[in-house]
N, C-alpha and C positions, 0 to 999 in steps of 0.2 A: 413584584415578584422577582425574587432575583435566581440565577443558576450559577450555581458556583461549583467549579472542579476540583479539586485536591487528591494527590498521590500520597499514601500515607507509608509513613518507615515506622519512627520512634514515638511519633506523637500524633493528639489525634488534634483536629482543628476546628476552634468555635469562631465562624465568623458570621457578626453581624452588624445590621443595619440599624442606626439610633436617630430618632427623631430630634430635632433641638426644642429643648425646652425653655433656653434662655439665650439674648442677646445682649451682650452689653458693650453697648458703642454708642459715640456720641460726635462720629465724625461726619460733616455736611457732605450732600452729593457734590460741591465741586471739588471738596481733595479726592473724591473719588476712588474711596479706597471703602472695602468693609472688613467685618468681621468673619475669621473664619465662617466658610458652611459646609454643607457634606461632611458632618462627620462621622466615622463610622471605626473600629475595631475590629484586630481578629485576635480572638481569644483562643489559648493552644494549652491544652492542658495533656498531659500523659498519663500513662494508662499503665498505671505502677501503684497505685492506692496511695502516690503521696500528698497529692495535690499542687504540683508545682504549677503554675501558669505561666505564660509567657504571655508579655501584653504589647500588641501592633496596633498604633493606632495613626489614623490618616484624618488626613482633611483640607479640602481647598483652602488657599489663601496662609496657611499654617506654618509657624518656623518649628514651634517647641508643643510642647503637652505636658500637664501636671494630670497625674493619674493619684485620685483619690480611693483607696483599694477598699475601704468599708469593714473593716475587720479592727480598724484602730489602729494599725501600720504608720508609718510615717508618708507621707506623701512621695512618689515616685515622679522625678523629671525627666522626660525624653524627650531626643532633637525628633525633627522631622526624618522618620524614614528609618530610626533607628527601633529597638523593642526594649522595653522593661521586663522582670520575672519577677514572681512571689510566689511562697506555699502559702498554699489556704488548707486550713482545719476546716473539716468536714462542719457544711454548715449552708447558711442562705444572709450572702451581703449584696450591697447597693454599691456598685464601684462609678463611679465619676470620674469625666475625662473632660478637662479644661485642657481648648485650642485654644494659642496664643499669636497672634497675627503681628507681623512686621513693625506692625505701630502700635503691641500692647491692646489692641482690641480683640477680646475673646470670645468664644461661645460655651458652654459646657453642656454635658448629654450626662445621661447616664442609664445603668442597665442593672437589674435585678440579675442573680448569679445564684445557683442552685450547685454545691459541690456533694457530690457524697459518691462512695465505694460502693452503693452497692448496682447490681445489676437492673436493669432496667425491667418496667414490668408493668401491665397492663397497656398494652401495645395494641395500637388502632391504628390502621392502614388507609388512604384514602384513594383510589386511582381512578383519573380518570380521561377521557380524551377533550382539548383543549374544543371548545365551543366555537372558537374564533379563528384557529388556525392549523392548517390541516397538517396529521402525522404527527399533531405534539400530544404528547403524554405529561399530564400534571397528577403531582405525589405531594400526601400533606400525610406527615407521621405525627401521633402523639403518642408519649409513653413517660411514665413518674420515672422516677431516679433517669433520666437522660437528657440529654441536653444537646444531642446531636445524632445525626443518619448519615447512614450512607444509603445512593440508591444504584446499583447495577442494572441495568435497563437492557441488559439482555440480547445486544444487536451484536451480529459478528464484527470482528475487529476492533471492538471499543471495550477494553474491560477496563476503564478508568471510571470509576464510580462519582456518581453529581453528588454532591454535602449539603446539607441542608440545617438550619437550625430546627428546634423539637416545635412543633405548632407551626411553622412555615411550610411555602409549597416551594418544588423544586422544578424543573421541568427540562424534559429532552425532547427532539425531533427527529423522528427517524427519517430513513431512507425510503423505506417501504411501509406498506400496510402488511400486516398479518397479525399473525399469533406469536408473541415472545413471551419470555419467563422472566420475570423483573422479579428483584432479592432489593433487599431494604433489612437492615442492620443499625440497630439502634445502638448508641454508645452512652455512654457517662463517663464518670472517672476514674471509675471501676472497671479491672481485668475484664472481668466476666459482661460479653454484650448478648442482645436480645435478636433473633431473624425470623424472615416473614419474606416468603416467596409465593408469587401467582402465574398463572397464564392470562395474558390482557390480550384483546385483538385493539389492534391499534389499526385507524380507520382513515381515511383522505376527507375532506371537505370537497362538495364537489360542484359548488353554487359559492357565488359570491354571497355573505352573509354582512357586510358593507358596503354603499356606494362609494363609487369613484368620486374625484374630487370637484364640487360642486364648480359649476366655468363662472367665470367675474360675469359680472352685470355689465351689460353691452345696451348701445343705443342700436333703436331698432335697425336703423339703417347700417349698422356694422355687420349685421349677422344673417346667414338665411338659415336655420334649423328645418333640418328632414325628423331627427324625435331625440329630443329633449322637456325633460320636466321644467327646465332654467329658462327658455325663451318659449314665446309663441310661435309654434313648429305651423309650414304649412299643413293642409285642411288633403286630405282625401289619398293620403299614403297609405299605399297598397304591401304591409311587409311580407307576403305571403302569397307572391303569386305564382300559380300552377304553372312552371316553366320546366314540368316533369322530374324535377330533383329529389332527392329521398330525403332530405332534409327534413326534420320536423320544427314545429312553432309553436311556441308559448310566449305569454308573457307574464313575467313576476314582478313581487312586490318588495324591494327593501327597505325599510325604514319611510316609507308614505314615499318611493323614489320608483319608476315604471324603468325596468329593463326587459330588455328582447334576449331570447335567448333562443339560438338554432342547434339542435342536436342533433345527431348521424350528418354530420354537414358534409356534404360532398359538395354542392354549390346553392346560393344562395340570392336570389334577386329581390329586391326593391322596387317599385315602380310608388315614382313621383304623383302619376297621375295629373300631371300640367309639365311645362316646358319651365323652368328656372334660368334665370341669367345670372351665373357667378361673375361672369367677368372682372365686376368690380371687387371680388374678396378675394384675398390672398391665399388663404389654407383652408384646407382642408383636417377637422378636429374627430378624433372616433375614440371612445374609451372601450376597450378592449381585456376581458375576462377570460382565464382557462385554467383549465385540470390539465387538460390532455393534449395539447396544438403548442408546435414549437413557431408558428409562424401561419400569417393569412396575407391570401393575396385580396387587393381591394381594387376594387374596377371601377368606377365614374363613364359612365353611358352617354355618349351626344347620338342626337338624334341627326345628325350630320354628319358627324367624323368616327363616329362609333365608337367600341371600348378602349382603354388602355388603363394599366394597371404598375401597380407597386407591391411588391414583397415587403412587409412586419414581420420582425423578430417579439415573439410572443413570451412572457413570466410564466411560469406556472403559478398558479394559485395569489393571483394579485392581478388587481388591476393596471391596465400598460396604455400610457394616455397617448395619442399619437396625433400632432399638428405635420401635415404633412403638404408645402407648400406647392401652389396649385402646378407651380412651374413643372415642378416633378412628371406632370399630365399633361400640360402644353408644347414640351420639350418633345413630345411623344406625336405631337399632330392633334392632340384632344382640344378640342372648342369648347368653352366653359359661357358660351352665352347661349346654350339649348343643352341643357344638360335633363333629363329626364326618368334615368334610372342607376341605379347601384348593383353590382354583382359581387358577391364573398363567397371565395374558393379554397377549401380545403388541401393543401398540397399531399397529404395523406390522403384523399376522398373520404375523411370521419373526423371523428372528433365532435363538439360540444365549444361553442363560445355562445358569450353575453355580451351585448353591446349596448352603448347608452351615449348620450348626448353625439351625437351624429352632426356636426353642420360645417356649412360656410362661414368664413369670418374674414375680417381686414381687423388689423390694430384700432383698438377702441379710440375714436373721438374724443373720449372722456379725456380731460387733463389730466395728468399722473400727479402734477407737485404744485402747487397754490404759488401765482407768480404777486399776488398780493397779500398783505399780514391781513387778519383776523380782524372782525370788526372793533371799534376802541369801544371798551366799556364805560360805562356812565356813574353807575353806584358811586355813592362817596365811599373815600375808604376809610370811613365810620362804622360804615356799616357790615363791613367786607372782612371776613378772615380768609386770605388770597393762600393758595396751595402753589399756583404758577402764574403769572401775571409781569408784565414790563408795567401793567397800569397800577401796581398796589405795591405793597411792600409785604413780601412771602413769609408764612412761617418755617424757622427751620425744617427743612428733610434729613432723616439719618441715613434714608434710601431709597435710593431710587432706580428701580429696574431689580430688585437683588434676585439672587440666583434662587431661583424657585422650581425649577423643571421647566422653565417657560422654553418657548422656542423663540420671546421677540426679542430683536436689539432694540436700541433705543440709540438715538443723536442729537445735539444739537442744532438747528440748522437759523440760519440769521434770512429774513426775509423782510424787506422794506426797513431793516434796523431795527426789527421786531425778534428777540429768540425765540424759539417755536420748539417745540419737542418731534421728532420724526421717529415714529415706532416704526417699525417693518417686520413682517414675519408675528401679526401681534395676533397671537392666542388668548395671553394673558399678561397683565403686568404689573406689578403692588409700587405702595407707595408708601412708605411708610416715614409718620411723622416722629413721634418721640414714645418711646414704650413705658415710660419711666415717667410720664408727663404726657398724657393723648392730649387730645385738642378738645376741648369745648365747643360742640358747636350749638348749642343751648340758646336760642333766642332767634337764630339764625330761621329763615322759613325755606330759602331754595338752593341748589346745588347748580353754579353753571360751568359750561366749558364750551367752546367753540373746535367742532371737530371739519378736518377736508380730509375725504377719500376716494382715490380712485376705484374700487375694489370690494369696498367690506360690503355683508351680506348681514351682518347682527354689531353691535355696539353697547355695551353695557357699564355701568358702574356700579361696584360693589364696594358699600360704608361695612365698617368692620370695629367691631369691639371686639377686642383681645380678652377683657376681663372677662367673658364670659365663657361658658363651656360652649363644644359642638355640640349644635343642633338647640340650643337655643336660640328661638328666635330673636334676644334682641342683640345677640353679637354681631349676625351679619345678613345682610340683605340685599339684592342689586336688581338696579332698573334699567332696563334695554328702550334706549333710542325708539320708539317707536315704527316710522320709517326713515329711511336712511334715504341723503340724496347722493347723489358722488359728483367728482370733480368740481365741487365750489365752498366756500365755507359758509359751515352751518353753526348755528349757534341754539345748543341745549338749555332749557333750567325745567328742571324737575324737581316738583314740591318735597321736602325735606318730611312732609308728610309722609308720604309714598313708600320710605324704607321704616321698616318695623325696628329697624335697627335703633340699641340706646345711644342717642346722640351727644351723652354728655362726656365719652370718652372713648373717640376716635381715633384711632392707631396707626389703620392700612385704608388707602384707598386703592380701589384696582379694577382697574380699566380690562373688558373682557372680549375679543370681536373674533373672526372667522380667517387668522391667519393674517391679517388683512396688510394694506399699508395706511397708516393714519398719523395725522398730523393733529396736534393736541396743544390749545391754547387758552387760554386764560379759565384754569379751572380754579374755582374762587366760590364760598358760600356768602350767602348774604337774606340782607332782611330789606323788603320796600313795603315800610308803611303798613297801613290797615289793609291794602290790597282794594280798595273802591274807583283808588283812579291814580293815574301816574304820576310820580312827585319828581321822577328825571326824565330826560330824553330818552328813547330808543336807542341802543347804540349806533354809533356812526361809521355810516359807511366806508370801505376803503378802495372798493371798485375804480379805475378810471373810467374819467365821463367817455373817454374815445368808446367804450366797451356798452354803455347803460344806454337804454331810451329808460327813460325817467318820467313819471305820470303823476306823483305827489312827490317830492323830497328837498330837505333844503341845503342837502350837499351837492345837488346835480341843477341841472338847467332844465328845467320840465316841460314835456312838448304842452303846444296849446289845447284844452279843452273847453270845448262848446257849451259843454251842461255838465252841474255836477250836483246830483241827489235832481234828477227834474222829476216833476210829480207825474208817475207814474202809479199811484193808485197806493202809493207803499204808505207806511205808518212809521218811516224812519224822519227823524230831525237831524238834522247838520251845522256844525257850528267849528269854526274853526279857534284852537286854543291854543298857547306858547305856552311854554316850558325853557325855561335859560335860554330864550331867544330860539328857539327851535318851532316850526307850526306844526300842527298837530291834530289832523281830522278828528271830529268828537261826535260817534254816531249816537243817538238815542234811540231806543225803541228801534233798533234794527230789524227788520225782517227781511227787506232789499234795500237796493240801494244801485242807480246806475249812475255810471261816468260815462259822457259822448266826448271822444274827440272831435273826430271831423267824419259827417258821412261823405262829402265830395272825397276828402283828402283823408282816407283811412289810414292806420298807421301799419307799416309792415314792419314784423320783428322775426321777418326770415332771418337765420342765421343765429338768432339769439338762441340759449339752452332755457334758460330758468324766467320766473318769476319771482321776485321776492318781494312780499311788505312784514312791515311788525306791527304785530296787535297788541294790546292792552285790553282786557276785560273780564271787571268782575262777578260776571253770569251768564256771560256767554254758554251755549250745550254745543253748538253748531254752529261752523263759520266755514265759508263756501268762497272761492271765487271763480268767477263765469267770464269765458273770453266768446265776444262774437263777433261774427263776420255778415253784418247784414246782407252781402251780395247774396246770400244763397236764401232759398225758399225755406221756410220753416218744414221741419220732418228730417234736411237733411242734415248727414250725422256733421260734413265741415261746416255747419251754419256756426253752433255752438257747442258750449260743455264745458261743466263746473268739474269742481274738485274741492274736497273738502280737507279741511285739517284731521288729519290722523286722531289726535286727541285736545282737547281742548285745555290751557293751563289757563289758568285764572292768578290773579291778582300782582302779575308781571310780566314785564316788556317781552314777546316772544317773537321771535324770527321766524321768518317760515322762507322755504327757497323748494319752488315743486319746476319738478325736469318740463318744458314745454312738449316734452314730448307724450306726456301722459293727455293732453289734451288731444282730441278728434281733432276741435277747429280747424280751416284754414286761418293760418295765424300772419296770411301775405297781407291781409287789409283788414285790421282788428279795429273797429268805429263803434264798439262798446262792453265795460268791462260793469261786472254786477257783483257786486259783494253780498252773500243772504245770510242771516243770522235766524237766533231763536227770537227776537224780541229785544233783544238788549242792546244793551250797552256796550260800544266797539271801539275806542278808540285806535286809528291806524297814522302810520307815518311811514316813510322811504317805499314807497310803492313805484317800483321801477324793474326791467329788466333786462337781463346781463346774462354772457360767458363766464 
């Protein structure tokens, strides 16, 4: 949707916005340069029946312009920044406009043109109030012979009319809600124009119809949540207790997202219902909602030191995120190790807010940046047609990151003398290999990458045929990560099954997550074999030993264990097998399966985050592994507790790394781990774990 202003004298003004239909460039991502994009024209035609045009055309990255006028004309060259003109006979051409970029790499667009004299006529007016954001008014004109509107919207002081192309919307924001008189004036090329005026009540929004922005993933001990959908909030909060205020309470729904919302707020109390010890977290975090409150006082309750409080500066109509550090309340005499209720104060005594994720925090434990490279891949590179890899040899990129509306950048960054890609701010990001020449990936069965994030919440990859139209399924398709782990690196392959997309000419790849910060390495397709059983090693670890307790691997030094597969009633067989000098657990008939370290000498992996082993198997449904703590009596929850694979991939090496924190276990004296299958066939290796 675009709003565009223009003051008119002599002439009237067509300006618009043109999709690229063609790229032609064939420079690699490290000269680092592309072809023009953004390109777009303002077409100015006068309103004299002669048809003269004036042609403005722009675009990033752009020195010149060849404007192909469609009429048979000779071709038209303009610098950047400057305008061409032509008369056009009354008629309907296809005008094209080739950008010409610094190095000779261009883009061209082009736009259907409709000229004629005469007045504009069967005129349809569209208005209406914006769904999304409060006070805006959206206008969508159609009418034959025209080609442009103007919209007067009707607000004291503003008679500068918004422009709009015929079939586009336009849109203004008042100041107020009421009743105005909005005028809309169709033009062509023709003296004679077409009007159409209403009385619209133009309306406020007065609820948040979007959630605030979802908090990163935090380990449990980072965070204490009072009410958040995003963390597990203490048990028996009280939002609504009778402390005589005229305030009312509800709760709504946005988007599957639970907010509180307090109306006629004069004052507002919370009770905890237990005693909380913040001491340990730093801020204090509250997302904050209004129409009508230019500011809220917020109070933190000890049941020792009593209240103290802070003044917010409140947005209208937008959510306003506030990390508010605890100091701000200690500074004050507030003790934050008996913290027990919440009070919110209306400086006005009214008003209406929404409030949502509410908690305590300290800076996450989680790593922000990967202090070691990405596991080394194994594949021959026979088999491999390598997108980014130090381990292969890459096929050309024409682009990488290009300008798409995304919000990510993207860096190089050198780690262990490994290059690594560092997205940040990643939305979205394409990849594109050769348009003139896609990639083959025909023969090929899986797609990998190895991803570290502190932060993301979704992960996706989308395969992309250009040849095909929108909304055919086999142009593009994309598969999301499953679950995500953060702060260590993980390593993806998803069956080339999985995308509906046609794989025999692949264009764009593009990586899709939640804003996030991600680190992106060795994304490379490939084929292993019939898929029955492994024909390379698992990739190799790159973890230091100082960081691993290690329980199978042959990169590490691995503590002793006492029993491994002992007969415990299971129907699993054990066999150990090499691979290029690599050992390689070979389970049969899985269904369990334990390993004893030591019960005198249990192993503590206090302080560790993760687990990780790699599996191999060709019909596996379910694979599970179980950490326990024989100290404790069977029934309690730190005795034991499995975890299962999110999704099961068959017929190549898969990595798994689950946070230890998803386990109950006490994990201080761990003297038996259990792996349980459907039946089958498991084979594992690098089972150890690590920061």
């Amino acid at each position: 949707m675009k709003t565009l202003k223009y003051i008119f004298r002599l002439s009237l003004v067509f300006f618009f916005f043109i999709n690229c239909t063609e790229d032609n460039n064939d420079l690699s991502f490290i000269d680092n340069v592309a072809a023009p994009s953004n390109v777009s024209a303002l077409f100015q035609i006068t309103q004299d029946n002669t048809g003269l045009v004036t042609i403005t055309p722009n675009a990033e990255s752009a020195v010149s312009y060849n404007i192909t006028l469609g009429d048979g004309s000779e071709v038209i060259n303009v610098k950047q920044g400057s305008s061409g003109t032509h008369v056009y006979a009354e008629g309907s051409y296809t005008a094209k406009i080739e950008a010409v970029g610094i190095t000779g790499l261009t883009t061209e667009v082009s736009k259907d043109i409709v000229v004629s004299f005469k007045a504009p006529e069967n005129l349809e007016v569209t208005i209406e109030n914006d769904a999304a954001l409060t006070k805006q008014v959206n206008v969508t004109v159609t009418a034959d012979f025209a080609m442009f509107y103007e919209v007067y919207f009707g607000e004291a002081g503003n008679d500068e009319p918004v422009l709009g192309n015929i079939g586009e919307t336009v849109s203004y924001t008042y100041q107020e809600v009421g009743t105005y008189t909005i005028r809309i004036v169709a033009k062509g090329g023709a003296i004679e124009t077409t009007e159409y005026s209403q009385e619209f009540l133009v309306t406020a929004i007065l609820q948040p119809i979007t959630n605030a922005t979802t908090p990163p993933r935090r380990d449990a001990a980072d965070v204490i949540s009072i009410y958040s959908d995003a963390y597990t909030s203490i048990s028996g909060v009280n939002f609504f207790p009778n402390w005589g205020q005229a305030t009312t309470y509800t709760q709504i729904d946005v988007e599957e997202n639970n907010i509180i919302q307090y109306g006629d707020l004069n004052y507002e109390g919370v009770d905890f219902g237990t005693t909380i010890d913040a001491s340990a977290m730093e801020y204090l975090h509250i997302d904050v909602w209004t129409a009508d409150l230019a500011s809220l006082e917020i109070f933190p309750i000890s049941s020792g030191t009593g209240e103290k409080s802070v003044v917010k500066n409140l947005v209208a109509d937008e959510w306003v995120s506030f990390d508010i550090p605890l100091s701000d309340f200690t500074s004050q005499g507030l003790s934050m190790d008996d913290l027990f209720q919440f009070k919110f104060v209306s400086p006005t005594g009214t008003g209406t807010i929404f409030l949502d994720n509410i908690y305590f925090y300290k800076p996450s434990s989680i790593p922000t940046e990967p202090i070691v490279k990405a596991p080394t891949p194994t594949a021959p590179q026979a088999n491999v047609i390598s997108i980014f890899s130090n381990a292969y040899t890459n096929v050309a990129l024409s682009e990488v990151n290009p300008n798409w509306g995304q919000s990510t950048t993207l860096s190089s960054v050198n780690i262990e003398s490994n290059t690594t890609w560092l997205y940040e701010n990643l939305n979205y990001t394409g990849l594109v290999t050769d348009y003139g020449n896609p990639t083959d990936l025909t023969g090929k069965t899986f797609v990998h990458f190895d991803y570290f994030t502190p932060d993301a919440t979704t992960l996706g990859l989308k395969l992309v045929n250009t040849s095909y139209a929108d909304g055919n399924a086999l142009k593009e398709d994309i598969e999301f990560v499953s679950s995500l782990s953060l702060g260590t690196w993980v390593s993806v392959d998803i069956p080339l099954s999985d995308f509906s997309t046609d794989i025999s000419g692949i264009t764009q790849i593009i990586f899709e997550s939640s804003t996030a910060k991600v680190y992106i390495d060795n994304l490379y397709f490939y084929t292993n074999g019939d898929g029955s059983a492994p024909t390379v090693a698992a990739p190799t670890p790159t973890f230091s030993a100082s960081s691993v307790v290690s329980i199978f691997s042959d990169a590490y030094t691995n503590v002793a264990l006492s029993e491994v597969n002992p007969n415990w009633g299971q129907t699993t067989t054990l066999t150990t097998t090499n691979i290029g000098g690599n050992n390689i657990w070979s389970y049969q008939s899985l269904n369990y399966t334990g390993i004893v370290t030591s019960y005198d000498n249990p192993t503590n992996l206090s302080g560790l985050k993760y687990v990780h082993f790699d599996y191999f198997t060709p019909d596996a449904t379910t694979l599970g592994l179980k950490l326990v703590n024989t100290a404790y009596a069977d029934g309690n929850a730190l005795k034991e507790d499995i975890e299962y694979v999110t999704s099961i991939i068959k017929g190549t090496w898969v990595s798994v790394d689950i946070p230890l924190a998803n386990y109950s276990t006490d994990i201080s004296a761990i003297s038996q781990f259990v792996f349980e299958s459907s039946g089958a066939n498991v084979y594992i290796d690098n089972f150890y774990f690590h920061n």
